[in-house]
C-alpha positions as CSV (number, residue, x, y, z in Angstrom):
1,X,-37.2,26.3,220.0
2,X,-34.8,25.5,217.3
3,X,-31.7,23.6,217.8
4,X,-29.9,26.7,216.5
5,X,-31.6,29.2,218.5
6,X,-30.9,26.6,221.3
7,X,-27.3,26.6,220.5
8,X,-26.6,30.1,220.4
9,X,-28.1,30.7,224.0
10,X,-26.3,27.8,225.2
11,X,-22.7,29.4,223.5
12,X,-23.9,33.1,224.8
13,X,-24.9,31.8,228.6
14,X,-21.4,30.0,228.8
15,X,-19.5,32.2,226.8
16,X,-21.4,35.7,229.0
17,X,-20.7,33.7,232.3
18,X,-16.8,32.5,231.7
19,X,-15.9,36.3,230.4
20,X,-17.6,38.0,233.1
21,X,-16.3,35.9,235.7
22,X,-12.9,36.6,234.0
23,X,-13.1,40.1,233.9
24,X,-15.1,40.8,236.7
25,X,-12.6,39.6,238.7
26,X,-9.4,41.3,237.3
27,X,-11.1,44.7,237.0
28,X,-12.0,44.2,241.1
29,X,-8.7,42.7,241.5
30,X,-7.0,45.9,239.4
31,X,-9.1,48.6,241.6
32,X,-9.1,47.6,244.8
33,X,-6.4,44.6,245.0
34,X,-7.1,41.6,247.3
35,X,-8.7,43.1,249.9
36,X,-11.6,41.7,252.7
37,X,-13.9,42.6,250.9
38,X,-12.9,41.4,247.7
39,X,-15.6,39.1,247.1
40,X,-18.7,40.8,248.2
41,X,-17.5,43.4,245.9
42,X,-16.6,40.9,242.6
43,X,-19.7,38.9,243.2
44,X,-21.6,42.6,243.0
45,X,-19.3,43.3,239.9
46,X,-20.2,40.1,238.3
47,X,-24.4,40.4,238.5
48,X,-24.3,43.5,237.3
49,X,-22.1,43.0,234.0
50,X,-23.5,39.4,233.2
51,X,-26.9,40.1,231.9
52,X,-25.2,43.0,230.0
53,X,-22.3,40.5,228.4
54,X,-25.1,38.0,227.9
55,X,-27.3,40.6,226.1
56,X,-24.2,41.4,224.0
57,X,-22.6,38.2,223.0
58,X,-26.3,37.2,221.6
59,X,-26.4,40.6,219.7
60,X,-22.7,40.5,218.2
61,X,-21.9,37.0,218.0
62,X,-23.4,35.8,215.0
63,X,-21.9,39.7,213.1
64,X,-18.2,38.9,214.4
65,X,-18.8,35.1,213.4
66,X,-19.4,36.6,209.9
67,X,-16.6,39.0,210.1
68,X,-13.8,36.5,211.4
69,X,-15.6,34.1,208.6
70,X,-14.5,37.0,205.9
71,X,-11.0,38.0,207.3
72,X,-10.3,34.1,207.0
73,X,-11.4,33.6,203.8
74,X,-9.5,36.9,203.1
75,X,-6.3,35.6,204.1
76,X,-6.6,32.1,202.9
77,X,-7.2,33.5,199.3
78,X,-4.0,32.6,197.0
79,X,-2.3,36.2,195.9
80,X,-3.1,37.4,192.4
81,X,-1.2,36.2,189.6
82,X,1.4,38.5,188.0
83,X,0.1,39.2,184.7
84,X,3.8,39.6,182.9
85,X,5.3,36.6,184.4
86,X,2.2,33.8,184.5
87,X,2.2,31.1,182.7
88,X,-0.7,32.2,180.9
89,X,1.5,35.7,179.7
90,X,4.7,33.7,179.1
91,X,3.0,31.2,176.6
92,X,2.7,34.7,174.3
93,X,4.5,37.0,173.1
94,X,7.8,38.2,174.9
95,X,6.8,40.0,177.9
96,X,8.9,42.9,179.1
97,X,11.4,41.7,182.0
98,X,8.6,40.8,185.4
99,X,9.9,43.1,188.6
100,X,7.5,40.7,191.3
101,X,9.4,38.7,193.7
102,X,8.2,35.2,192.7
């Protein structure tokens, strides 16, 4: 096994186990409050959604890693130049009067 492929079942046991301890537990919590049986019925909860978050935070991870990696990029990008006020247009010819807020 690669140390990548290693990695990213490492990252998707923890990452499956924290969230579904997380959320198992609220969503018990939310429906039936803090009852006797509370944990008999959140350790049930929790079996049955792990393998499910597991299965899905190895199928989606490395797409949302890409997508978060794109919004990112996205919003680190410097905004376009305005094309009547730039240095580049003002070297020209007089440019009609710029309306951007720079």
């Amino acid at each position: 096994m690669s140390d990548a492929l290693r990695l990213r079942c490492v990252f998707a046991f923890l990452m499956s186990l924290v969230m579904t301890l997380l959320m198992s537990a609220w969503v018990t919590w939310l429906n039936i409050g803090l009852q006797a049986d509370f944990l008999p019925r959140w350790r049930h909860a929790f079996f049955a959604a792990w393998p499910v978050a597991f299965c899905a935070v190895m199928l989606f991870a490395p797409r949302v890693q890409l997508m978060s990696r794109s919004i990112v990029a996205r919003l680190a990008r410097p905004a376009p130049a305005c094309p009547v006020c730039s240095p580049a247009a003002s070297a020209g010819a007089q440019a009609a009067p710029c309306s951007c807020a720079s």
